[in-house]
C-alpha positions in Angstrom: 0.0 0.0 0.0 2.8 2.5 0.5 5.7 1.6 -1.8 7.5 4.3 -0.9 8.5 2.4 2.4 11.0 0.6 0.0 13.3 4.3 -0.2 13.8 3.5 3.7 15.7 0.2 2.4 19.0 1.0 2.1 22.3 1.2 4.5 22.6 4.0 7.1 26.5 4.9 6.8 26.1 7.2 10.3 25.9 4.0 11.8 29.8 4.0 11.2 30.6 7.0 13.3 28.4 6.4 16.2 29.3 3.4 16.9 32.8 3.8 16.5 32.3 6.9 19.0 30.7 4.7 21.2 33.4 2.1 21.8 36.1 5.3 22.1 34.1 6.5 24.8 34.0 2.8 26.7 37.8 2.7 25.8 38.4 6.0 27.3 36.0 5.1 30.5 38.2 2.4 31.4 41.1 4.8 31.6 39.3 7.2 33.8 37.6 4.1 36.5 41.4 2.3 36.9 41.8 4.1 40.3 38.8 4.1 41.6 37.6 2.8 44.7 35.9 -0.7 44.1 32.9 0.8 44.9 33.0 3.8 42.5 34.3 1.2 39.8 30.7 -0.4 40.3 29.0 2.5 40.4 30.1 3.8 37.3 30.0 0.4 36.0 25.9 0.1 36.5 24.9 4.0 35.8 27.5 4.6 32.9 29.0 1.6 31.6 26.4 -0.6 31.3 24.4 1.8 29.1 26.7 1.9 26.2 27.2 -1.6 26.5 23.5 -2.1 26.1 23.2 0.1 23.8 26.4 -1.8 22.0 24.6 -5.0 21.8 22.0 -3.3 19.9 24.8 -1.5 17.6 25.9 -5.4 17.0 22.1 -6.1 15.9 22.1 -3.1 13.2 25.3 -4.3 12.1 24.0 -8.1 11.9 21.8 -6.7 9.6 24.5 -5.3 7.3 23.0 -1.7 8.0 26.6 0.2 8.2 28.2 -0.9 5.1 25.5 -2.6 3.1 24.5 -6.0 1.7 27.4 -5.5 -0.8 30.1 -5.7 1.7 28.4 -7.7 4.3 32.1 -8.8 5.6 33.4 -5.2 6.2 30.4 -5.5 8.4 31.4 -8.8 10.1 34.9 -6.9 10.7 33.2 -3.6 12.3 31.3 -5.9 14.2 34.2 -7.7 15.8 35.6 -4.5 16.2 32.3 -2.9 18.5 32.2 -6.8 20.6 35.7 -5.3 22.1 34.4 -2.9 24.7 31.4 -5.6 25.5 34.3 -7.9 26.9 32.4 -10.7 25.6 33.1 -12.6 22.2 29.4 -12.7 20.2 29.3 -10.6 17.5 29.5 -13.0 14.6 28.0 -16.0 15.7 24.8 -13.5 16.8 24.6 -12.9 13.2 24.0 -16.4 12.4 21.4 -17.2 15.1 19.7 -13.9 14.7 18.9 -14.3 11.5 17.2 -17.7 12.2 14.9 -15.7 14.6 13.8 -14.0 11.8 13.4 -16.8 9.2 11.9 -19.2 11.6 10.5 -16.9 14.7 8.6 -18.4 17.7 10.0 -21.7 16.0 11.2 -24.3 19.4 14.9 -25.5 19.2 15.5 -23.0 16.2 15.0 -19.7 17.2 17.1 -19.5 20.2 15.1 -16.2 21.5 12.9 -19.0 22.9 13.2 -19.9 26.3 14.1 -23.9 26.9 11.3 -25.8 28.9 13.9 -25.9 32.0 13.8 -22.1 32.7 9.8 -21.9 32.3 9.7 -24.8 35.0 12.7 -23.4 37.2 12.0 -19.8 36.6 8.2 -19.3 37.7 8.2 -17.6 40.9 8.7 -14.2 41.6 12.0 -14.2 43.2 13.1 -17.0 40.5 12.2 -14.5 37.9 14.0 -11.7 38.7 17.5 -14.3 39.3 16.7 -15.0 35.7 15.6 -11.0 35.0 19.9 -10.4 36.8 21.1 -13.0 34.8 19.7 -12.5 31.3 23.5 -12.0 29.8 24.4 -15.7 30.7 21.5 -17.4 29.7 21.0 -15.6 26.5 24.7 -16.2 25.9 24.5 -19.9 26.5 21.4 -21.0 25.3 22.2 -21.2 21.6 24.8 -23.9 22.6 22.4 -26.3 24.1 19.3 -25.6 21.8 20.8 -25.6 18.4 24.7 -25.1 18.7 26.1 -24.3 15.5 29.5 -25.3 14.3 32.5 -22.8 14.9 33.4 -20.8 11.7 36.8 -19.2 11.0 35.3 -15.4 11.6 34.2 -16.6 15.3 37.6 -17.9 15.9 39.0 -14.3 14.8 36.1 -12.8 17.1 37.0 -14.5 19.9 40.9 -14.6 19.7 40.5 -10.5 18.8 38.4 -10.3 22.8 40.6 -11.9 24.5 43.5 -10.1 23.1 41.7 -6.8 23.6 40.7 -8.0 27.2 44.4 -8.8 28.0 45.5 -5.6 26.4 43.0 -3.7 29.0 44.0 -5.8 31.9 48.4 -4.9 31.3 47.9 -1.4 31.0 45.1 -0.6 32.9 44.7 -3.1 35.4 41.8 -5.3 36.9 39.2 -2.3 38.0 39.3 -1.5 34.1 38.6 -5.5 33.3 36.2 -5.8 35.8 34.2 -2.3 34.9 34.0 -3.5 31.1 32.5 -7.1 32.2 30.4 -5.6 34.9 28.9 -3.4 32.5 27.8 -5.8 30.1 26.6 -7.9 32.8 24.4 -5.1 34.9 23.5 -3.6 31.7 21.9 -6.9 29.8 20.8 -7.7 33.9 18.4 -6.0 36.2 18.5 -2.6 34.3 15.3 -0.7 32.7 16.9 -0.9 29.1 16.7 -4.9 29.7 13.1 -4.7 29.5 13.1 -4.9 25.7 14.0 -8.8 26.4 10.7 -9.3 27.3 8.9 -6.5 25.7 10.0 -7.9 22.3 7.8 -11.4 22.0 6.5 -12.5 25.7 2.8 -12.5 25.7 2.0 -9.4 28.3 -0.6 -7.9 26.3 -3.7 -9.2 24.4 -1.7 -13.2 23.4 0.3 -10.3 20.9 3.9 -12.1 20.8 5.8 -9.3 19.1 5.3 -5.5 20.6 6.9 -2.3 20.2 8.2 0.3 22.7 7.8 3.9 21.6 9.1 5.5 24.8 12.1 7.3 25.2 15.1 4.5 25.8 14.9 4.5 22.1 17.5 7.2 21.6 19.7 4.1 23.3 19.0 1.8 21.1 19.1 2.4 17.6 15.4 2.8 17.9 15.0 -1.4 19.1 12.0 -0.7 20.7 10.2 -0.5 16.9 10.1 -4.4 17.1 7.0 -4.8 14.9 8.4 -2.6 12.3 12.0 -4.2 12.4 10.1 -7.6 12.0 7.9 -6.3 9.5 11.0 -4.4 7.5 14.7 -6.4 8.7 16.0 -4.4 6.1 15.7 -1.2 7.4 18.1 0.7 9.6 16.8 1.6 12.9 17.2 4.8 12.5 14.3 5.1 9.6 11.6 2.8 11.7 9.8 5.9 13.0 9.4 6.6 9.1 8.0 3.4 9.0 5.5 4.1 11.8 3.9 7.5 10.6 3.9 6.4 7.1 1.7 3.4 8.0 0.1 4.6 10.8 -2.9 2.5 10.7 -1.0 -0.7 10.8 0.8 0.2 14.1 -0.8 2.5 16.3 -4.0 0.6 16.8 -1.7 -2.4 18.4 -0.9 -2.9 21.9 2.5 -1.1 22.4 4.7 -0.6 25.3 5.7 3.1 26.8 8.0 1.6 29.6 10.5 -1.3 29.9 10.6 -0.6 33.7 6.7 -1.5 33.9 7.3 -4.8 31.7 10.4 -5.8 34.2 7.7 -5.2 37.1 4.8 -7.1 35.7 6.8 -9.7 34.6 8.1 -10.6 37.8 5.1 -9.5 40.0 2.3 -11.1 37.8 2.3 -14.8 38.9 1.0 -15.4 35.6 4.0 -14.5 33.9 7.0 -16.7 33.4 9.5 -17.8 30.6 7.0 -19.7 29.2 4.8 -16.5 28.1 5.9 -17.2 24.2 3.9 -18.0 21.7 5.7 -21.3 19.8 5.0 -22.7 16.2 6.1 -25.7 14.1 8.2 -25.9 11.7 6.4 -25.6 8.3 6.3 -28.3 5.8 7.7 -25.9 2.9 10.5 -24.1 4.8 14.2 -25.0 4.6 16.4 -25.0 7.4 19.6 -23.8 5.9 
């Protein structure tokens, strides 16, 4: 109905210099915590640090998508992406690309799309202090599941990924000590944790309003996230940059705004834990179809 959504498919080269600005200002961070007190290094650690490593992870999804360089020179891409993991502390970048894009192809789809929880944390994880252990330790379990649901074989670009993190985490360590280690890998751990930018995890596809398993956020935590909260439009339109979803939104207005959206991740963390009806296992799952490939 509005072809002129197709103008809105193309790469966003900005993408280049923000994110690049992004992991020079974690970089320079970890110079200025290496003194601190412990207890400053924390601090900083949760209010700073673990909002541009968030906000990193979601740099990592716009570059999964090839957004920064383009479909044409999707491995620059895998490159710069290796290249924003560093400050996360954490080697994912590339094999995220591979499993992401199976949550796209094959959504809501049990022991593919690795978004969905296993049947272990909707039994373990269903009562409100369980749920928010699991809310505080998001960044290990959505780190490990892929492994144990549908582990993929290693490739030669994860290898470089994760020989480049540990190199760049040893590099941090020798010349600015442990606070500066510990900062980067707190960060990525309180800010994927118990932090209000973490509701998107559940915001995205758990079933909190109306049985709807994919919701946007249009509040203001957008401006942290490449604009992540527009999850019906990035599902709609993966080829679009982030940063031209809000197009998408006002030019087809009447396809979005009569939805059930979300104007705060903080409320979602709180019902989700609080609402004994709520657990892990608030996704909507669906077989495999008979005429889609696995690749």
């Amino acid at each position: 109905k509005y072809p002129e959504i197709k103008s809105l498919m193309k790469p966003d080269p900005n993408l280049i210099w923000i994110i690049t600005a992004m992991v020079l200002t974690q970089i320079a961070s970890f110079y200025f915590v290496k003194d601190l007190e412990w207890k400053w290094v924390l601090f900083w650690s949760y209010v700073f640090g673990s909002s541009i490593n968030h906000s990193m992870t979601m740099a990592i999804h716009e570059i999964s998508h090839n957004f920064p360089f383009g479909h044409y020179r999707a491995l620059w891409n895998r490159w710069f992406g290796i290249f924003a993991n560093l400050p996360f502390g954490i080697p994912y970048s590339v094999s995220y690309k591979m499993y992401h894009m199976d949550h796209h192809r094959y959504l809501g789809v049990d022991g593919i799309d690795v978004d969905i929880p296993t049947d272990f944390e909707g039994w373990f994880f269903c009562t409100t202090f369980r749920k928010l252990i699991w809310v505080v330790f998001q960044p290990l379990v959505i780190f490990l599941r892929p492994y144990f649901v549908s582990p993929k074989p290693v490739t030669f670009l994860e290898t470089i990924n994760i020989v480049a993190q540990i190199a760049f985490n040893s590099i941090v360590y020798y010349v600015w000590g442990i606070k500066s280690l510990v900062y980067m890998l707190a960060a990525s751990l309180f800010g994927l944790g118990l932090n209000p930018i973490s509701g998107h995890f559940i915001a995205d596809h758990y079933m909190l309003l109306k049985r709807q398993d994919t919701t946007s956020y249009y509040g203001p935590l957008n401006l942290l996230m490449f604009n992540g909260g527009y999850h019906n439009e990035h599902h709609d339109f993966p080829s679009i940059p982030g940063s031209r979803l809000p197009q998408v939104r006002r030019i087809a207005a009447e396809f979005y705004d009569k939805l059930p959206q979300y104007n705060s991740w903080i409320r979602v963390l709180y019902d989700f834990v609080m609402d004994d009806t709520l657990s892990p296992y608030s996704r909507i799952k669906r077989p495999l179809k008979g005429n889609e490939i696995q690749d």
